[in-house]
N, C-alpha and C positions, 0 to 999 in steps of 0.2 A: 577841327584843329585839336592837337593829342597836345600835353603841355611833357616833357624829359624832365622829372624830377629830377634828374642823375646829369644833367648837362651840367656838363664845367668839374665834373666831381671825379675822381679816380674810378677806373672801369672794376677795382677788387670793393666799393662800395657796393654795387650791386649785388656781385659775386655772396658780400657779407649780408647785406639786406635779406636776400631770399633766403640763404642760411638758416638766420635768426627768425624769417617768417616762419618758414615749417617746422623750427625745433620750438617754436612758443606756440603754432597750432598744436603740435603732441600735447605740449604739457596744459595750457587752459582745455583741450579737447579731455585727456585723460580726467582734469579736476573738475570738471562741470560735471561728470558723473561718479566720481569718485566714492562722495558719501551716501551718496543716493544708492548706490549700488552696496554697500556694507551695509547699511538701514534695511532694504529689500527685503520680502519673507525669502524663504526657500524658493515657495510653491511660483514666485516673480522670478527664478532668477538668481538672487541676492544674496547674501551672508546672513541675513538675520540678527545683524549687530544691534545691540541698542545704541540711542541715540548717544549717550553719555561714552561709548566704547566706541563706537565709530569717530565723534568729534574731538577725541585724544588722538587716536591715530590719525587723523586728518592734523591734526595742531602739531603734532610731532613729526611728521612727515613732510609736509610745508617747511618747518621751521629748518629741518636737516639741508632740504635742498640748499637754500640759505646762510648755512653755517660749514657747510661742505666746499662751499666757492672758496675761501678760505686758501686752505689746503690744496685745493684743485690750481687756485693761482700762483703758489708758492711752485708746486709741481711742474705748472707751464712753465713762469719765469727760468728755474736753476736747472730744469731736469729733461722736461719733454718737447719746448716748444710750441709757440700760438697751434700754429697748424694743425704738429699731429697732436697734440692733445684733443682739437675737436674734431679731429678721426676718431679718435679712439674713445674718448666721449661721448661722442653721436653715437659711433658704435655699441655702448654700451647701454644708451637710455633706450634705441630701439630695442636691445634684446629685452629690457625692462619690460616694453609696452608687450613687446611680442611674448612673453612668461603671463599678464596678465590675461593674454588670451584664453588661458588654460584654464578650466574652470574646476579649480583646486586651491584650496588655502595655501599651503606652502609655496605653491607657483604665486598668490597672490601678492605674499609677504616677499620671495626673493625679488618680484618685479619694482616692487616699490623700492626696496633697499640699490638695487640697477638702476631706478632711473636717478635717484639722489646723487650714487657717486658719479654717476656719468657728468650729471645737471650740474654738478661742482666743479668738473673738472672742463666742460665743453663754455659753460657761461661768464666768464670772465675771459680765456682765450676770447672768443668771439669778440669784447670789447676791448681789448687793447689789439686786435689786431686794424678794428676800426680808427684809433688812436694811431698806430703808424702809417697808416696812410697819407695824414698830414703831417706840415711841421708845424712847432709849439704854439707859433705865433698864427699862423694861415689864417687869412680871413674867413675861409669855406672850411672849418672846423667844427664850429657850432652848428650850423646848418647841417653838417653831414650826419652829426649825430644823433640832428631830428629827424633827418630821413632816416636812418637807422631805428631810430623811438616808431617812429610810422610804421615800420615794417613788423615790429614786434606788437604791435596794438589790429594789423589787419590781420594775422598770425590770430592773435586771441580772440576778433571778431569772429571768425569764421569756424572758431574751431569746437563753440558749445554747440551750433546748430549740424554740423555734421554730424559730431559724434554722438548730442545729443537724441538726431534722429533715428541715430543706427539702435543707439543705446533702449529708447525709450521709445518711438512713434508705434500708435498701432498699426501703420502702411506697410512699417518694413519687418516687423513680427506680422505679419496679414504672409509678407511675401516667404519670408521663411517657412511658416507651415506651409503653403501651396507647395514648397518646393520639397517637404517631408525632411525639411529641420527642426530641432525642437526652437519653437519661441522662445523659450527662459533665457535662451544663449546670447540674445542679441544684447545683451549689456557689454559680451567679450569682442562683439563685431566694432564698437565701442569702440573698445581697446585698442583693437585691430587697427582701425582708421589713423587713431596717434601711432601707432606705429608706424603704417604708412606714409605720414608726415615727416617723419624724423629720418626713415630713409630718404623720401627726396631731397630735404635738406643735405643729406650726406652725399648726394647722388652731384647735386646744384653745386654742391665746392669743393667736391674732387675734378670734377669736369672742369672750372674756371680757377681752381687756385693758381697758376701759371699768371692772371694779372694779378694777384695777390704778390708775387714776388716779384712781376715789373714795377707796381706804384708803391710798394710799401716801404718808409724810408727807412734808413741806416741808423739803425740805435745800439746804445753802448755796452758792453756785458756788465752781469753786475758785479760788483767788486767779491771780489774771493772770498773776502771779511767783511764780515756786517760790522761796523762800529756806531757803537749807541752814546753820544755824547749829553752830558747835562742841559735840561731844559730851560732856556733863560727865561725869566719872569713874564715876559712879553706871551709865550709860547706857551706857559703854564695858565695863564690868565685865559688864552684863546681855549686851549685843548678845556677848561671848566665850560665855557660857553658852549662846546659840542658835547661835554657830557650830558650837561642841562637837559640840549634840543635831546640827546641820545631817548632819551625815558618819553617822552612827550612822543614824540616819534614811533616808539616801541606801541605808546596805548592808540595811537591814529590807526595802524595796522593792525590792530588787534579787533578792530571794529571793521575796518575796511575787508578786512580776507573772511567776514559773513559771509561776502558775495558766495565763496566755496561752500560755507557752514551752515550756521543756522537759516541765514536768509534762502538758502538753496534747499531748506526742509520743508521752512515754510510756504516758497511755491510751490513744492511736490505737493502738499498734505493741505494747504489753505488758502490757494488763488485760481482762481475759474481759468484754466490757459486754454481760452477759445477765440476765436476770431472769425466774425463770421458763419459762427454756428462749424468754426474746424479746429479741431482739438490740436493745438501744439504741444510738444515737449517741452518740461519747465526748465529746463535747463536753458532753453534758449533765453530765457531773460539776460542772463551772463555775461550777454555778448552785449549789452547796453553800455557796458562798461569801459569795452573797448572803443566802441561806437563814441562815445560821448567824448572820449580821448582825443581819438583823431580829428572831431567837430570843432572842439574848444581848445586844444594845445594851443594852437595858431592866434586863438582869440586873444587869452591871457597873454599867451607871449607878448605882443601887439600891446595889447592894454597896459602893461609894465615898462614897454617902451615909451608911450606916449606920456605917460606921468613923468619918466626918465627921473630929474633927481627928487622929485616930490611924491615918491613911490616910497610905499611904508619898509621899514627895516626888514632884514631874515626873518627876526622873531618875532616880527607883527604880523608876515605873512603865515608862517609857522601858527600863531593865534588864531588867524584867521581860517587856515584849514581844519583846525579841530572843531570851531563853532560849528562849518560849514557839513563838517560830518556827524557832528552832533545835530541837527537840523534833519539829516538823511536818514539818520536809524531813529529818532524821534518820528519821524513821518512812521515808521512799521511799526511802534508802540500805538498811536491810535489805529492803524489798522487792523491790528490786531483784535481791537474788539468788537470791529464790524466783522471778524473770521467765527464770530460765535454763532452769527444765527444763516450766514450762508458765507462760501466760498469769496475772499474780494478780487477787484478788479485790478487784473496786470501792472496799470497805470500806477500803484501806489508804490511799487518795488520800481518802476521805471522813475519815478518821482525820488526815490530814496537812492540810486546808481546817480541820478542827477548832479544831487548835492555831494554826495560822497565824492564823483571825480572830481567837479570843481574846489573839493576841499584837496584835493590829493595835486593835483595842478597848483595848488598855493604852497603847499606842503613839501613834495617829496622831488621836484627839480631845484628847488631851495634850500633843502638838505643836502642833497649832494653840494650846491655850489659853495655854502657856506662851511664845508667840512674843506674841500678843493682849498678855498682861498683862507679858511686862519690855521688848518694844518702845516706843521712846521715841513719845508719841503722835502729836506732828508727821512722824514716817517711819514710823506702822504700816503702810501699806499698802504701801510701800516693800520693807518688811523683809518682808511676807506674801507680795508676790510674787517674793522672794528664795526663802523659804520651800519656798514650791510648787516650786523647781529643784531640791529632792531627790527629790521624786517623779519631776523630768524626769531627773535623773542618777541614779534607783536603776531606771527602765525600760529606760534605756540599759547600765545594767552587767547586765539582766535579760537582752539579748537577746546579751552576749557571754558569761556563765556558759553561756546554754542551746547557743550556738554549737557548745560543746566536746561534745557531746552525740552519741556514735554510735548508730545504727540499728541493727548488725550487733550490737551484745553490749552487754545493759541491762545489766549489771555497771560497764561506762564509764563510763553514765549515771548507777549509784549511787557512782561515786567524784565525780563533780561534787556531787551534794547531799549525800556527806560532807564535803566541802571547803566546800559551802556552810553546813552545820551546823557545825562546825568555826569557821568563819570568826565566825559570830552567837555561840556558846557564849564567843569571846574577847572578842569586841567587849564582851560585856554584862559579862567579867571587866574590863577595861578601862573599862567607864565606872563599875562597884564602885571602882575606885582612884582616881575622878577624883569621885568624891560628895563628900569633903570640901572638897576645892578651889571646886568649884564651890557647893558651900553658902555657902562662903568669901565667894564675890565676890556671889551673890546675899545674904547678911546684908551686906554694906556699904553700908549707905548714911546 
């Protein structure tokens, strides 16, 4: 017996689901070997970057994606349209992956710079075209957007072990020399793979955009003029309570996008990835994170409901996700110093994506909903993509934590993610001292 995630739901859900699966395998496919690949000697492959120059460009790159939705949504909304914007945005993050191919610096740099603008302009279309498909009130609203969240999380399961195998395994360098390719290459076959992702995506909604413009409903243009009116006290009070979360939020992701950074050094250079006596690619750990998503969204959802109103506030869950990822990069500070006298066991980084998701599951769907609901409504979308620049400023503080990061001695490495747990364990004491306050201004009204 099959179960139709998709029954009772608009036939341009699908259409949108598979979209956003193969444009987020590109992009986790591309970033599961990303740094690995800039670290690399020559003689592997690789750039030869040092850690501290690779994990800026990694923190700065991330963060753009990020900060470029922005712009890219302003562009959909007044100028290009849901649709073709993510033609013409898909379009442009494959030619991104496909420049990566090349095994050339300047090809390396224009690819990144390609997939950014595109990823700004292709990822927020994508979400508000899933938004018109219902109306405001529709019961099958929430639900459509976790099957939506599904699709993006089996997209990024699937996509550090492909690419990673292309990137990294010795079967498929074994099969290149046989075939009188050079090995060093297969980090750009890598590439290659996300690229082939982002064209099916493109391929999957040109082919079914036709129910995209049967289900999608009727919304209003936006007004000629933007007018910006005085903030009433009420709205000034709420908008401090998301500035609050904004910083607290900024340092959870600065820890969480390890997963790309240091922690992705660390498996290359300091975890035994065997199984079985069969050497896997480290990259594959990555995919833990998507893995553990899709396991437990459902769970917490669920759990949240059944407390219903005796379920802790935004900012207690908000607390609770930083302890909880404070607890995850705690775990790789002691592992760290069992990396001294041999390689550790997988188990400790799958132990550390654990805690980190279920910190990110308390955190980062409670962010969004509490920005939704005390956002003033004439600047919600405003203040959303205000929002999304803690994502782009906690990837950027992601890739200067991991900077600090030495090769010669994991021990370094675990005074970084004590510093890093450290850092979460206060924040979440500090925003415990700032509950009341903030109840404060949220009860005024």
């Amino acid at each position: 017996m099959t179960i139709d995630i998709f029954k009772g739901h608009p036939e341009g859900l699908k259409v949108l689901f598979f979209t956003e699966l193969w444009e987020r395998f590109s992009y986790y496919g591309m970033r599961a070997i990303l740094i690995l690949y800039m670290i690399a000697a020559c003689k592997d492959g690789g750039l030869n970057f040092s850690v501290a120059k690779a994990s800026l460009i990694y923190g700065v790159y991330t963060s753009l994606v990020y900060t470029t939705s922005i712009p890219g949504g302003f562009i959909a909304d007044y100028f290009l349209g849901s649709k073709l914007s993510i033609v013409i945005g898909g379009s442009i993050i494959a030619l991104g992956h496909i420049l990566l191919t090349v095994n050339s610096l300047p090809f390396f740099f224009a690819g990144l710079l390609f997939i950014v603008l595109g990823t700004g302009l292709l990822k927020p279309s994508v979400s508000a075209l899933v938004g018109s498909l219902y109306t405001e009130n529709e019961s099958k609203r929430d639900s459509g957007f976790i099957i939506y969240y599904m699709g993006i999380n089996i997209g990024a399961a699937l996509a550090p072990i492909v690419c990673g195998f292309l990137a990294q395994s010795s079967e498929f360098k074994e099969f290149l020399a046989k075939n009188h390719f050079n090995s060093e290459l297969s980090w750009h076959f890598g590439f290659g793979a996300a690229a082939i992702g982002m064209i099916l995506g493109l391929i999957t909604f040109l082919h079914n955009k036709k129910f995209l413009d049967k289900d999608a409903m009727p919304k209003s243009l936006p007004s000629e003029k933007l007018e910006f009116t005085p903030l009433t006290k009420i709205e000034t009070n709420r908008l401090i309570i998301i500035g609050v979360l904004f910083f607290f939020s900024a340092l959870f992701w600065s820890i969480y996008e390890q997963g790309g950074a240091s922690l992705n050094i660390f498996a290359n250079y300091y975890t035994d990835c065997h199984v079985f006596n069969h050497k896997f690619p480290p990259s594959y750990l990555q995919t833990f994170q998507a893995v553990f998503i899709i396991i437990f969204a459902p769970m917490v959802a669920n759990f949240w409901s059944l407390l219903g109103s005796r379920q802790p506030s935004s900012q207690a869950k908000f607390m609770l996700g930083l302890i909880l990822i404070g607890v995850g990069i705690g775990i790789m500070s002691i592992a760290s110093y069992s990396a001294l006298n041999h390689k550790i066991s997988p188990l400790w980084l799958i132990a550390c994506y654990l805690f980190e998701v279920l910190g990110e599951l308390c955190l980062s769907p409670v962010g969004l909903s509490t920005v939704t609901k005390l956002a003033p409504l004439r600047y919600v979308g405003l203040v959303l993509g205000i929002w999304y620049l803690s994502n782009a400023l906690g990837n950027f503080l992601a890739g200067l934590w991991s900077s600090f990061c030495d090769l010669s001695d994991p021990v370094k490495c675990g005074y970084i993610f004590m510093y890093m747990a450290i850092s979460a364990f206060l924040s979440a004491f500090c925003l415990y001292l700032l509950l009341p306050k903030l109840k404060r201004l949220g009860d005024e009204n």
